[in-house]
DONURO-571224 format. One record per residue (C-alpha): residue number from 1; y, z, x. Coordinates in nm, 2 decimals, decimal comma. Layout:
! residues N
> num / c2 / c3 / c1
> NUM / Y / Z / X .
...
END
This chain:
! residues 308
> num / c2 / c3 / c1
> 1 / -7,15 / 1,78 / 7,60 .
> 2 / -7,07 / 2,11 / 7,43 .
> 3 / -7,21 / 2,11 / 7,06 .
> 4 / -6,94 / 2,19 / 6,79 .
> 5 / -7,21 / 2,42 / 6,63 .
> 6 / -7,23 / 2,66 / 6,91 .
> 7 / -6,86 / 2,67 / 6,99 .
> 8 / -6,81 / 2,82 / 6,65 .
> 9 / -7,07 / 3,12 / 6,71 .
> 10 / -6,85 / 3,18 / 7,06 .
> 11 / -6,54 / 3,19 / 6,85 .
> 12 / -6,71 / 3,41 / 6,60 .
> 13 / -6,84 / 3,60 / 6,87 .
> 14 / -6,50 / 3,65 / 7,04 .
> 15 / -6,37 / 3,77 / 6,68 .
> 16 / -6,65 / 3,98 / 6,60 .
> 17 / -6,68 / 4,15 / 6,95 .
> 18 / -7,10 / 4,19 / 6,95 .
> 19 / -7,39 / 3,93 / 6,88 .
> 20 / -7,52 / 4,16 / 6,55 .
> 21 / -7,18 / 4,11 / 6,43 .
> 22 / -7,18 / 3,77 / 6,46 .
> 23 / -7,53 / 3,71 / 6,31 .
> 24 / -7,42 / 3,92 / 5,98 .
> 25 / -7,11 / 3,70 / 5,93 .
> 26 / -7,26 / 3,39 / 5,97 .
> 27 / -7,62 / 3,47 / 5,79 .
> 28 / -7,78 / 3,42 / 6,10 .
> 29 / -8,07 / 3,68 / 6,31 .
> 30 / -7,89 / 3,84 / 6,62 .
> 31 / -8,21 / 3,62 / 6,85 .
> 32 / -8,07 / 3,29 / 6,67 .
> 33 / -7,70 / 3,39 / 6,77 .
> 34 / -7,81 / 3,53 / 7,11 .
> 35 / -8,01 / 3,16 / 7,19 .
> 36 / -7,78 / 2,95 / 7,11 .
> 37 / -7,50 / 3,15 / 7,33 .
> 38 / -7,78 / 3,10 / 7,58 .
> 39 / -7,82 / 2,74 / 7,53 .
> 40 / -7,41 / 2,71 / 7,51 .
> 41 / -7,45 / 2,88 / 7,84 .
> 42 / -7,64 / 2,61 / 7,98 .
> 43 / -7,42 / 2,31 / 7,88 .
> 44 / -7,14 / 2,47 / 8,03 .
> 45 / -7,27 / 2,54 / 8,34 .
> 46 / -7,10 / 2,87 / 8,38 .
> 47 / -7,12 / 3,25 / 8,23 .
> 48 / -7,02 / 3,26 / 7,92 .
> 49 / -7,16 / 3,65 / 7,83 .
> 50 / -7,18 / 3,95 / 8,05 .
> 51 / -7,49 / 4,09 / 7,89 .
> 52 / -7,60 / 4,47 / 7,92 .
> 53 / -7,96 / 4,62 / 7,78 .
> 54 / -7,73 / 4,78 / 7,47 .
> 55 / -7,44 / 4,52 / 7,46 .
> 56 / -7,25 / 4,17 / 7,51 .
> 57 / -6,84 / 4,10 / 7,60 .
> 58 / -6,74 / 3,78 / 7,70 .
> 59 / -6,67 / 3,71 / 8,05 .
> 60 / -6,33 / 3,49 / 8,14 .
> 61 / -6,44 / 3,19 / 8,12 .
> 62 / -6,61 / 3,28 / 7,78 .
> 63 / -6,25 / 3,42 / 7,65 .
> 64 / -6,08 / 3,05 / 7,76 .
> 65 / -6,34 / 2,86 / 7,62 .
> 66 / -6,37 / 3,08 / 7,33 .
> 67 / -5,97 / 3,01 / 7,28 .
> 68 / -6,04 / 2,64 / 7,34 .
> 69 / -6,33 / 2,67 / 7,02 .
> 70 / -6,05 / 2,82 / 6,80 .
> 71 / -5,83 / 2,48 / 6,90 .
> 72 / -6,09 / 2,24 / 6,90 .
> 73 / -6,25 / 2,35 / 6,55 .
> 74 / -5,90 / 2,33 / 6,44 .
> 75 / -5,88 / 1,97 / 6,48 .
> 76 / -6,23 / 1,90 / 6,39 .
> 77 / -6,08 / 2,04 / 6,03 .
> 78 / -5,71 / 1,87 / 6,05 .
> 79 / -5,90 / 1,50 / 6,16 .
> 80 / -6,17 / 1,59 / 5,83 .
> 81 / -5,84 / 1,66 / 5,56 .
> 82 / -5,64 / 1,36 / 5,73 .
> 83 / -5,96 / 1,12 / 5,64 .
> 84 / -6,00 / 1,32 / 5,27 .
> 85 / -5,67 / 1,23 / 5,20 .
> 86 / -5,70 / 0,86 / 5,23 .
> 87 / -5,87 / 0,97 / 4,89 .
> 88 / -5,73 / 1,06 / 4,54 .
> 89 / -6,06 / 1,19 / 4,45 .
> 90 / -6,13 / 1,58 / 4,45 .
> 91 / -6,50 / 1,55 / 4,58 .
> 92 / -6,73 / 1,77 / 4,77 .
> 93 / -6,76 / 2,13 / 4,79 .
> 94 / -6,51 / 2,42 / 4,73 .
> 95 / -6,56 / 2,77 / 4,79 .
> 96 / -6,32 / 3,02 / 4,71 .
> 97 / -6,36 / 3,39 / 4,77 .
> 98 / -6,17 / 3,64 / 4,54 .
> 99 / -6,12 / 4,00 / 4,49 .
> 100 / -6,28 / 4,13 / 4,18 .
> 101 / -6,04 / 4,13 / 3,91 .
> 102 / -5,89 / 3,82 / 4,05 .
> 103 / -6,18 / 3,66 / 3,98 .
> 104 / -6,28 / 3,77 / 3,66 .
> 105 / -5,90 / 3,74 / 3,55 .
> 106 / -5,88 / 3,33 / 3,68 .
> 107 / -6,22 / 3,20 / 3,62 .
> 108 / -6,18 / 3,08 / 3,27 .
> 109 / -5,91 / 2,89 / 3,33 .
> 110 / -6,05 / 2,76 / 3,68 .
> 111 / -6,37 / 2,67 / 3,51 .
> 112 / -6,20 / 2,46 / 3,23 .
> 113 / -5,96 / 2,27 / 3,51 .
> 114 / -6,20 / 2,22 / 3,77 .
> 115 / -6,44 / 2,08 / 3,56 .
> 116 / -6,23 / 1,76 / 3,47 .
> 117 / -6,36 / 1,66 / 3,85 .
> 118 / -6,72 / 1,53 / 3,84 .
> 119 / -6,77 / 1,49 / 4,19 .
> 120 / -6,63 / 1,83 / 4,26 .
> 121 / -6,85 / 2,11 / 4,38 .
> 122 / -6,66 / 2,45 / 4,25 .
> 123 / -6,78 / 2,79 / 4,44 .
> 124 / -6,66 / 3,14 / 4,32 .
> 125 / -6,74 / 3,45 / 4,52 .
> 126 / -6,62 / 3,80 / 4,50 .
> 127 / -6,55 / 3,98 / 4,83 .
> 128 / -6,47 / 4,34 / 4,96 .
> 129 / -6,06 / 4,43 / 5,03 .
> 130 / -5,97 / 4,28 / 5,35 .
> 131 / -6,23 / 4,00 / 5,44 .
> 132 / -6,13 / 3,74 / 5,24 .
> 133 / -5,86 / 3,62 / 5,53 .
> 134 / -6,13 / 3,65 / 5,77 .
> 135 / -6,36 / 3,44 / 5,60 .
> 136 / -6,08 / 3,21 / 5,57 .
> 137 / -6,01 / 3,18 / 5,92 .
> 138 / -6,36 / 3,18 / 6,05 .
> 139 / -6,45 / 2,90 / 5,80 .
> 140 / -6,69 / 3,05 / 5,59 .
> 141 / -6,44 / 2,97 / 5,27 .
> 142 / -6,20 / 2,74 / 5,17 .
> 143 / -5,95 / 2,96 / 5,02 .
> 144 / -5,88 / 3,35 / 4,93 .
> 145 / -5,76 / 3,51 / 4,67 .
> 146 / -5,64 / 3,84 / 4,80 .
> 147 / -5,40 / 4,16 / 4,71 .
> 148 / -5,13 / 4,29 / 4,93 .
> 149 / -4,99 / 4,63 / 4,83 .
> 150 / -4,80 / 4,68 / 5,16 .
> 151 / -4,57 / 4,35 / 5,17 .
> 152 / -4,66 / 4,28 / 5,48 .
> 153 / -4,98 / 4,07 / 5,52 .
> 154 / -4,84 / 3,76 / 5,50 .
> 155 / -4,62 / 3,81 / 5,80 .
> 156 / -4,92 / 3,98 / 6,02 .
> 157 / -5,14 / 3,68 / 5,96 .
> 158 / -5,24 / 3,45 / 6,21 .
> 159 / -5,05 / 3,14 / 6,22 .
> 160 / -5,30 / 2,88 / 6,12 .
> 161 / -5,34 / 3,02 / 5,77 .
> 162 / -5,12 / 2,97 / 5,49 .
> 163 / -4,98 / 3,20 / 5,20 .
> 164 / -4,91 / 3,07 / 4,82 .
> 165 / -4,78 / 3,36 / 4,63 .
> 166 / -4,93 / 3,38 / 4,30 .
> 167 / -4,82 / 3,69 / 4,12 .
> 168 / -4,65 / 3,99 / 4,07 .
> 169 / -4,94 / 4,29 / 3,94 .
> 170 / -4,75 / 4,58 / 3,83 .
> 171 / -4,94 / 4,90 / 3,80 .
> 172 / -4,98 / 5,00 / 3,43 .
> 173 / -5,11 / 5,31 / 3,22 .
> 174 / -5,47 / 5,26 / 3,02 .
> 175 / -5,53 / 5,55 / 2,78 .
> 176 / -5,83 / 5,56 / 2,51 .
> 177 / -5,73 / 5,39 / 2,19 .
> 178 / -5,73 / 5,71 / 2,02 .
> 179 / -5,49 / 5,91 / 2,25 .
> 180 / -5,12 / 6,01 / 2,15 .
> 181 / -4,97 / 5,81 / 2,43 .
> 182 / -5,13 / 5,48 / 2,33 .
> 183 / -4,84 / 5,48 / 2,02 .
> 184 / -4,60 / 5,16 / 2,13 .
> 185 / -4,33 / 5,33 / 1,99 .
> 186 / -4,37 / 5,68 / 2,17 .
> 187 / -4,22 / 5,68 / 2,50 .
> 188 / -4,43 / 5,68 / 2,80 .
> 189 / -4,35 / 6,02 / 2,98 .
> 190 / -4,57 / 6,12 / 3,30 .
> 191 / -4,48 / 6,45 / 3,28 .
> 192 / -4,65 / 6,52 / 2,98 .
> 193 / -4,97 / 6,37 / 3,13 .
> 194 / -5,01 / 6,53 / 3,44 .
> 195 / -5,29 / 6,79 / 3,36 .
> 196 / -5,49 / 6,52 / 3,14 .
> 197 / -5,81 / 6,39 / 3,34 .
> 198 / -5,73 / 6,13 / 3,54 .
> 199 / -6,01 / 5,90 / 3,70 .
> 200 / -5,91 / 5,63 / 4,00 .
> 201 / -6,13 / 5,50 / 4,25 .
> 202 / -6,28 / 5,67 / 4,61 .
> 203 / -6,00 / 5,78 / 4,79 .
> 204 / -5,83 / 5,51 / 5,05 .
> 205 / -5,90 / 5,22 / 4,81 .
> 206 / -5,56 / 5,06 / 4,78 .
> 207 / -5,55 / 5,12 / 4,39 .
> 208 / -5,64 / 5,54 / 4,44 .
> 209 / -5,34 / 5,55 / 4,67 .
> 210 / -5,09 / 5,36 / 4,41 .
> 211 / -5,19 / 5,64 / 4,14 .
> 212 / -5,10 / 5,89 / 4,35 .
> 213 / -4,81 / 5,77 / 4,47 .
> 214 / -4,73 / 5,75 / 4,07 .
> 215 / -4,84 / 6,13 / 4,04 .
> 216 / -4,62 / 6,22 / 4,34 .
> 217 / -4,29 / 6,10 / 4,15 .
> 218 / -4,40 / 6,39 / 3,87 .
> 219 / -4,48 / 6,66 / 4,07 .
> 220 / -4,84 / 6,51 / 4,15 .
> 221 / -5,13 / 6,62 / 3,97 .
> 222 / -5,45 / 6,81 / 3,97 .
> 223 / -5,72 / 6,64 / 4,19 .
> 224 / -5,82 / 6,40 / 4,03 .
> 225 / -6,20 / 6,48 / 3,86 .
> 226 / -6,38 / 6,17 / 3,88 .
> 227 / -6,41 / 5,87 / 4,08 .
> 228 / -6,55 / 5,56 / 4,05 .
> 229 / -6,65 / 5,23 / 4,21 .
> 230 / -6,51 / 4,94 / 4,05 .
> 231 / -6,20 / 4,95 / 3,77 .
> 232 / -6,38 / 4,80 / 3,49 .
> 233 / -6,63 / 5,09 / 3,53 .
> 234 / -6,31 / 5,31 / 3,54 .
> 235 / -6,19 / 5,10 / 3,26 .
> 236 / -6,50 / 5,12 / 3,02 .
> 237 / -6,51 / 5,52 / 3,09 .
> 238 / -6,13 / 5,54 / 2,96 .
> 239 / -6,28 / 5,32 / 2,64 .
> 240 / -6,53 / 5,62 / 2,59 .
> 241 / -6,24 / 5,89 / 2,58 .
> 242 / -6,34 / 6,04 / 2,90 .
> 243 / -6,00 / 6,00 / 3,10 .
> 244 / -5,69 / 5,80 / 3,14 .
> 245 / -5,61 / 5,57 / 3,47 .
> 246 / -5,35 / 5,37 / 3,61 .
> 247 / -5,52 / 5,03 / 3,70 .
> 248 / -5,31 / 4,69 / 3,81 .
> 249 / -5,25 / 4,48 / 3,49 .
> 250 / -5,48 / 4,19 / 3,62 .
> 251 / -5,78 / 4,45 / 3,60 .
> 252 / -5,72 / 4,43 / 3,17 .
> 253 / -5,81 / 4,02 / 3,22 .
> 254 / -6,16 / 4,08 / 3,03 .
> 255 / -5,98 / 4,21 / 2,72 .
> 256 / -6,15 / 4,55 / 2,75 .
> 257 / -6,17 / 4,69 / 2,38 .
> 258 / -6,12 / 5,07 / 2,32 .
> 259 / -5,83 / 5,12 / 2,56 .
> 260 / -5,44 / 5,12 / 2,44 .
> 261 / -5,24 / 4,95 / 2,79 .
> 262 / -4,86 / 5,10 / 2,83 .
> 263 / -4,60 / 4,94 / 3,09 .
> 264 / -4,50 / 5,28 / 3,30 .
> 265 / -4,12 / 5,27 / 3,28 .
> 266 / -3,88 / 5,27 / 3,60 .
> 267 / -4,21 / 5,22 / 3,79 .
> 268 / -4,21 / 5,00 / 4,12 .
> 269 / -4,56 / 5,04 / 4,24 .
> 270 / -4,74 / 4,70 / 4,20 .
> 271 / -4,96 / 4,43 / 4,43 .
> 272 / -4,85 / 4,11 / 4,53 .
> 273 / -5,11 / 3,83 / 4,46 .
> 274 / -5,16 / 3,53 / 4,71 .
> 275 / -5,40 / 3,23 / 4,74 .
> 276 / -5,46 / 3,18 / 5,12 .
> 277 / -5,61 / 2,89 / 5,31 .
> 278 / -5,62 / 2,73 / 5,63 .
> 279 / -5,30 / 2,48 / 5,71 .
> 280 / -5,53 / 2,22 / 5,84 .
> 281 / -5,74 / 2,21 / 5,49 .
> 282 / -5,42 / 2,18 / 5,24 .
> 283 / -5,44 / 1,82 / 5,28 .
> 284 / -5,81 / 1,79 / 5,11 .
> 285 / -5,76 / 1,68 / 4,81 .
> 286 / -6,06 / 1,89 / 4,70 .
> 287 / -5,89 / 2,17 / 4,82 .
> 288 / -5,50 / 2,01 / 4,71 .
> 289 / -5,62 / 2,03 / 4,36 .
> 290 / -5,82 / 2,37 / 4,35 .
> 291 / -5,50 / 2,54 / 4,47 .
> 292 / -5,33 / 2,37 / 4,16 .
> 293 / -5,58 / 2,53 / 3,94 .
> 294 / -5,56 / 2,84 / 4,09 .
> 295 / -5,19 / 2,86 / 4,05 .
> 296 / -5,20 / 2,73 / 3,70 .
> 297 / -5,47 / 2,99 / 3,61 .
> 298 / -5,20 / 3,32 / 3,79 .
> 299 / -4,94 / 3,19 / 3,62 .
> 300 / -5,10 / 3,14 / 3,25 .
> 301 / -5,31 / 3,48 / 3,21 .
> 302 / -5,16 / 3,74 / 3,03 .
> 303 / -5,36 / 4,08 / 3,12 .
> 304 / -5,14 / 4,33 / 2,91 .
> 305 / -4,96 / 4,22 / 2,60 .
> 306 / -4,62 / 4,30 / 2,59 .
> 307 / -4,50 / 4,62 / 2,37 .
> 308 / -4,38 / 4,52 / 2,06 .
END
């Protein structure tokens, strides 16, 4: 009999393409992972690994059975939600994952709605760019809140996962307090700010490439002279008087004090924000009811007041 358990490290395995890979991912040593491919091994009766002094790949019969994990965990998960759902309660345990001003923009809200379920179990992690639909799909969360800048995840992601749209995050100007530009009434003109010192994040991060792309509708600007980790450090710096930004709106959630926030006119550059979870779990009504929240939470937060 092949133990559930151990299929799920092969289908990790299969994902993650090496058994150091797979231990990280699943909080496991690599001798754990490689044992219990051994012992899978065993119960199969058949090579499952081609192992080498330096690596691992799967042999063929490890890539079909390793496509038969991915099926058979599948309706492991769609048999659990169908026997959740013969209940109304929310119970058990939820874990979402969320990109960082996501989740310091919706956890309020979630915290105040969730908590009207005793017998639910509420989970909030934060999670670098790009993982959060892998840890969807490899089961290590229940649902992701993630960005999309390019318009094109949803369609490029694999079929067993579904995509609630939650918001629209248009990029927006943050000047200190103090600065001329933080007047509502006086227009917001790029132009006229393209020599001040602008601060972003490391180049590649989704959020430097937006304010350039802003810049390169002016002419672009000088490079930019400081970068930073994280928005709200970017944020706080701006506070100080040290700089000026472009930042999505969501990443003003915490109510940063110090800063002046200006809508950029005629400007398109923005993030789409979905909620993303596996088609088999939508059923749970653990799960049913946190996607509620969630949405509830998107659609209620005001990041940037409007301009008066």
């Amino acid at each position: 009999m092949l133990e559930l358990r151990r299929l799920r490290l092969l289908a990790e395995f299969a994902r993650r393409g090496s058994i150091a890979a797979t231990a990280a991912a699943l909080g496991y040593t690599p001798s754990a992972v490689s044992q219990q491919l051994a012992t899978l091994e065993r119960e199969a009766r058949v090579p499952l690994l081609d192992r080498t002094a330096r690596s691992a790949e799967l042999t063929d019969a490890g890539r079909r059975l390793a496509e038969r994990a991915e099926e058979i965990l599948g309706l492991v998960e769609t048999a659990e939600a169908e026997l959740s759902a013969h209940s109304d309660t929310p119970m058990g345990r939820v874990v979402v994952t969320a990109f960082p001003t996501a989740a310091v923009a919706f956890a309020p809200a979630l915290a105040r709605s969730l908590g009207e379920h005793p017998e639910l179990t509420f989970v909030l992690r934060q999670t670098r760019p790009g993982d959060g639909i892998r840890q969807v799909q490899n089961g290590e969360v229940d649902i992701a809140l993630i960005d999309d800048w390019t318009g094109k995840v949803p369609e490029q992601a694999p079929a067993a996962l579904e995509f609630f749209h939650l918001r629209r995050d248009p990029l927006v100007l943050v000047v200190p307090a103090a600065h001329p530009m933080s007047e509502p009434d006086r227009a917001v003109d790029l132009q006229q700010l393209r020599e001040e010192p602008w601060m972003a994040a490391p180049p590649g991060e989704p959020s430097r490439q937006a304010v350039e792309r802003l810049l390169d509708t002016v002419g672009g600007a000088r490079p930019v002279p400081w970068e930073f980790e994280g928005l709200h450090t970017i944020l706080s710096l701006v506070a100080r008087g040290i700089g000026i930004t472009a930042v999505p709106a969501l990443a003003l959630a915490a109510g940063d004090r110090g800063v002046a926030v200006r809508p950029i006119p005629d400007c398109a550059l923005a993030r789409e924000v979905y909620a993303v979870t596996r088609s088999a779990s939508v059923r749970r009504p653990s799960v049913a009811v946190t996607l509620r929240a969630i949405y509830a939470a998107a659609r209620d937060v005001q990041p940037v007041p409007p301009e008066k």
